[in-house]
Every structure is written in C-alpha cells, then in structure tokens.
mmCIF file of the C-alpha atoms, coordinates in Angstrom:
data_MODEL
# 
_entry.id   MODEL 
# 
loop_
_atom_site.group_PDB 
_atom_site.id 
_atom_site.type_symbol 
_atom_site.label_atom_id 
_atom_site.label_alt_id 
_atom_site.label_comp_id 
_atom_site.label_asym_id 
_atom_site.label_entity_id 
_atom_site.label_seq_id 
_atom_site.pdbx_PDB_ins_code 
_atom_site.Cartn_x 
_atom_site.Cartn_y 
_atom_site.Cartn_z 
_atom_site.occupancy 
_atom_site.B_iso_or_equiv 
_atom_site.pdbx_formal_charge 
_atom_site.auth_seq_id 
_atom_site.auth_comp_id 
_atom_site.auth_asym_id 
_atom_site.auth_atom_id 
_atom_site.pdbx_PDB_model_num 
ATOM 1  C CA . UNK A 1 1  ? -74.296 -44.385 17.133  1.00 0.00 ? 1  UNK A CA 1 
ATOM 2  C CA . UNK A 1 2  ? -73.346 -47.495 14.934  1.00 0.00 ? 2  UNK A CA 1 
ATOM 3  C CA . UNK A 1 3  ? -73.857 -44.764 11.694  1.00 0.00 ? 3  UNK A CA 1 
ATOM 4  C CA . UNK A 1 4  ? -70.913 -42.397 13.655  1.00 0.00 ? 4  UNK A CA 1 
ATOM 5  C CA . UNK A 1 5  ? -68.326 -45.535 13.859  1.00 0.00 ? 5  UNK A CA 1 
ATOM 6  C CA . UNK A 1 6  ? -68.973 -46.381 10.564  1.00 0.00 ? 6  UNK A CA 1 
ATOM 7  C CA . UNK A 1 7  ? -68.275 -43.613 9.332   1.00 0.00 ? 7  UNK A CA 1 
ATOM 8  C CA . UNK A 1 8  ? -64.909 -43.195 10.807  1.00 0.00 ? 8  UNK A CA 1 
ATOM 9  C CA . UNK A 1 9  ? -64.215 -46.774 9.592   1.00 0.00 ? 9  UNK A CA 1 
ATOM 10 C CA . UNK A 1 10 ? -64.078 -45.566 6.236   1.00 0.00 ? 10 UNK A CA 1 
ATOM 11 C CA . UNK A 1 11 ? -62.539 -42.381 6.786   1.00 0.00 ? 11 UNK A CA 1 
ATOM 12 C CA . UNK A 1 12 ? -59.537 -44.739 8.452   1.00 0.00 ? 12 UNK A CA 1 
ATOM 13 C CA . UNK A 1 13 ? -59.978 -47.250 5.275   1.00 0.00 ? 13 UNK A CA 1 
ATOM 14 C CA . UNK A 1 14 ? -59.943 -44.174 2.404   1.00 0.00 ? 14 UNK A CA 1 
ATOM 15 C CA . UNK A 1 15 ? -56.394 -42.634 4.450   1.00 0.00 ? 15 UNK A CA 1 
ATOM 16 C CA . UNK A 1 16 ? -54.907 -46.011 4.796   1.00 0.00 ? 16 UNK A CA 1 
ATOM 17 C CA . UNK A 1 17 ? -55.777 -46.584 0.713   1.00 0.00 ? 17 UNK A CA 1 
ATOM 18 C CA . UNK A 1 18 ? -54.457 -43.302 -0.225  1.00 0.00 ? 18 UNK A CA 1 
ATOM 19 C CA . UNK A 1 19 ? -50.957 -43.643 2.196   1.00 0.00 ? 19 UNK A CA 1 
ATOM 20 C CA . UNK A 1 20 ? -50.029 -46.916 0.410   1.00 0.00 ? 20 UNK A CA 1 
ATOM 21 C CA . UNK A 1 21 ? -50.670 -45.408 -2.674  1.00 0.00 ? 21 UNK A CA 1 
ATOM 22 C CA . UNK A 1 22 ? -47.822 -43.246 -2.338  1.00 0.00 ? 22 UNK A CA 1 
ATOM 23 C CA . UNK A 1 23 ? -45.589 -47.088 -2.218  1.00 0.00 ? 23 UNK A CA 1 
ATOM 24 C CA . UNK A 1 24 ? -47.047 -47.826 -5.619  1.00 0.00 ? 24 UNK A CA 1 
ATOM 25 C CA . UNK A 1 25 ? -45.136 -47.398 -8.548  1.00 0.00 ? 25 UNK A CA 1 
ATOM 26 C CA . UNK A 1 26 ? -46.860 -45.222 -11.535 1.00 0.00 ? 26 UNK A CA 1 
ATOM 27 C CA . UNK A 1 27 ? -48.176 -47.384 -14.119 1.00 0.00 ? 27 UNK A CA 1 
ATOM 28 C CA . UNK A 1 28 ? -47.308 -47.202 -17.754 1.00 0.00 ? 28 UNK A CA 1 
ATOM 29 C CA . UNK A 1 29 ? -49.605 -44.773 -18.820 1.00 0.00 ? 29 UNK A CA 1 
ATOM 30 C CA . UNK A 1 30 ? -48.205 -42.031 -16.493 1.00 0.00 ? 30 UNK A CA 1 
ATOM 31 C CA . UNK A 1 31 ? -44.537 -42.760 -17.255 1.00 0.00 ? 31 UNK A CA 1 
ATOM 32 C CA . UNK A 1 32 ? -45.699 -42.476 -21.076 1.00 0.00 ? 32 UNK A CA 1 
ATOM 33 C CA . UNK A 1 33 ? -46.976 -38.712 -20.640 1.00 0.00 ? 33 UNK A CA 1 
ATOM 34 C CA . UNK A 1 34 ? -44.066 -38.232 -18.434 1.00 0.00 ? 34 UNK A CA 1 
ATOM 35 C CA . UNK A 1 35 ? -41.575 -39.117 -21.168 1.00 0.00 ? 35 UNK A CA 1 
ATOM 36 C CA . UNK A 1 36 ? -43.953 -37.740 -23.809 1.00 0.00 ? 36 UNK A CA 1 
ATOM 37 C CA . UNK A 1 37 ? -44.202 -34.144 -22.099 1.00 0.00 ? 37 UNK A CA 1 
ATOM 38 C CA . UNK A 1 38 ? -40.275 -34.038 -21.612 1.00 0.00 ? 38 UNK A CA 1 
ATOM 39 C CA . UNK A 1 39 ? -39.664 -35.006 -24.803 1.00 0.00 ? 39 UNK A CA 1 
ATOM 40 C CA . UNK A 1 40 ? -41.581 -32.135 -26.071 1.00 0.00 ? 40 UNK A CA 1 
ATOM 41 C CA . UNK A 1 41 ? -40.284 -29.957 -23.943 1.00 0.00 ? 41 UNK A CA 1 
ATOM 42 C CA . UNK A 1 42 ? -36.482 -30.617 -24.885 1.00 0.00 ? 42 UNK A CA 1 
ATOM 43 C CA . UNK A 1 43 ? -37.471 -30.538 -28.717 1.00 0.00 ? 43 UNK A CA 1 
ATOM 44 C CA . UNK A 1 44 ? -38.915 -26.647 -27.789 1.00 0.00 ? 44 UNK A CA 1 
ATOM 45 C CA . UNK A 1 45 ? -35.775 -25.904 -25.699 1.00 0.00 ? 45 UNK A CA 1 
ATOM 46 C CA . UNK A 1 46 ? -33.746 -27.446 -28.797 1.00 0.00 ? 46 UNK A CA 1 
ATOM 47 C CA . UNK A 1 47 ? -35.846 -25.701 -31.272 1.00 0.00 ? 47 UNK A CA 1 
ATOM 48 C CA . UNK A 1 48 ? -33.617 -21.738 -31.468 1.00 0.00 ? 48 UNK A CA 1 
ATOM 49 C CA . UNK A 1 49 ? -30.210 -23.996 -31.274 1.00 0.00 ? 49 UNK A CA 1 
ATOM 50 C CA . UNK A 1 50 ? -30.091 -27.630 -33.260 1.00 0.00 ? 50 UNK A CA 1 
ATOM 51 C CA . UNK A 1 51 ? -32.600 -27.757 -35.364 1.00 0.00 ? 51 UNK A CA 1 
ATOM 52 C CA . UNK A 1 52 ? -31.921 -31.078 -36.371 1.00 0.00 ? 52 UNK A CA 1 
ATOM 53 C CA . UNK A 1 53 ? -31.766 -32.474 -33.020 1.00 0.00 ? 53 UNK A CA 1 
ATOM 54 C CA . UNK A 1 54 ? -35.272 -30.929 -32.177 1.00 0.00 ? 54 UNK A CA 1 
ATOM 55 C CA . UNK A 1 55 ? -36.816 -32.644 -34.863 1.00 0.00 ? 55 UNK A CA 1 
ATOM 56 C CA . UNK A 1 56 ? -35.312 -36.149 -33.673 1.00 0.00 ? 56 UNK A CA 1 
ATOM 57 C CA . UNK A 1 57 ? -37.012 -35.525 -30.256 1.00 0.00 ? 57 UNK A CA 1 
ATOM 58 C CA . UNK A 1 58 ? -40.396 -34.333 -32.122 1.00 0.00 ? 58 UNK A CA 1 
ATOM 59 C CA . UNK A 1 59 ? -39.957 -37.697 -33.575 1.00 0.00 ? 59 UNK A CA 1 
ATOM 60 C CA . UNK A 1 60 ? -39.629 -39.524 -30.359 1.00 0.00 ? 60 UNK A CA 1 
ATOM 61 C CA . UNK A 1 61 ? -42.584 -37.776 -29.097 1.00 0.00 ? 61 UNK A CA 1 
ATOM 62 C CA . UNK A 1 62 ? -45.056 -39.089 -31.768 1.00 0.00 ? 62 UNK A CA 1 
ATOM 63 C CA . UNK A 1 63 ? -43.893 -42.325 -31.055 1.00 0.00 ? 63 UNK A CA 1 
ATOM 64 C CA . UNK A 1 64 ? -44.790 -42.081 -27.291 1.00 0.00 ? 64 UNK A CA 1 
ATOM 65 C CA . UNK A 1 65 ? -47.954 -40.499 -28.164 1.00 0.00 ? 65 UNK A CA 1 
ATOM 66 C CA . UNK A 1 66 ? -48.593 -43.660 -30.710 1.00 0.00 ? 66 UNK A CA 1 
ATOM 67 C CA . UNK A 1 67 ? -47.922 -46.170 -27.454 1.00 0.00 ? 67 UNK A CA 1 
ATOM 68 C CA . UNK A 1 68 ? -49.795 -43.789 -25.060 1.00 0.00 ? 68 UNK A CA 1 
ATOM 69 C CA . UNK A 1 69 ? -53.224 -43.922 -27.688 1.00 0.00 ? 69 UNK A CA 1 
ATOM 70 C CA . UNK A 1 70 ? -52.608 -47.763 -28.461 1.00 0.00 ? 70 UNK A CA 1 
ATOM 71 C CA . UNK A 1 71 ? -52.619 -48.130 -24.496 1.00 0.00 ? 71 UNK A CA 1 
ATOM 72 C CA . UNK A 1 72 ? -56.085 -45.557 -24.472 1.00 0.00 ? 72 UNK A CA 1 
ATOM 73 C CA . UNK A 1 73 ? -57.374 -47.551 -26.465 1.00 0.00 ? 73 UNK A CA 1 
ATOM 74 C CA . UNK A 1 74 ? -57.057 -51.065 -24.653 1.00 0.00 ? 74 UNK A CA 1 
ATOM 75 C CA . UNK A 1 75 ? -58.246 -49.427 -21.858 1.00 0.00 ? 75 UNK A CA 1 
# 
C-alpha cells in the first residue's frame, strides 16, 4: 500500500519538475545552437543572391560554433 502512494508521490514530483521547467529560461548552450543554426540557415538562403553577405554570416557561424565547443568543453 505504502509502495502505491509512493509511487504517485513521484509521479506528482517528476510533473511538478517538468511544469516549472517550462518558466526557465534556456541556458547558453541552447541559445548558441539556436543562433548558430539560423545563422546557417540565412547564409544558405543568402547563398543564390549576395554572395558576399552569405559568407559574412558563414563567418558568424564559426564563431558561434567556436563559443558553443569552448562551452562543450567546460562542461
């Protein structure tokens, strides 16, 4: 009986952990790839109409992924 009741007290605990979650703000890592995958994806887009403008936002993109590995690799 006392197994059953436990068992919904973590059920209870895991949905209230997961709700909250929602509240938190990403952390630096996800707004990295974020910025790092839509940088890439404007420098495609870019890439049939200003060359030169595609390459800046290649550029950018390195740079992101630089931060994003330097932050890997504190982890």
């Amino acid at each position: 009986m006392a197994c059953r009741h436990f068992g919904k007290a973590i059920k209870t605990a895991f949905k209230l952990k997961h709700m909250f979650s929602l509240f938190k703000g990403k952390s630096e890592l996800e707004k990295l790839n974020e910025k790092y995958k839509k940088l890439l994806e404007d420098a495609h887009r870019l890439s049939t109409s200003n060359r030169t403008l595609s390459d800046q936002k290649t550029a950018e993109a390195n740079e992101v992924l630089s931060q994003i590995e330097a932050l890997n690799k504190n982890s």
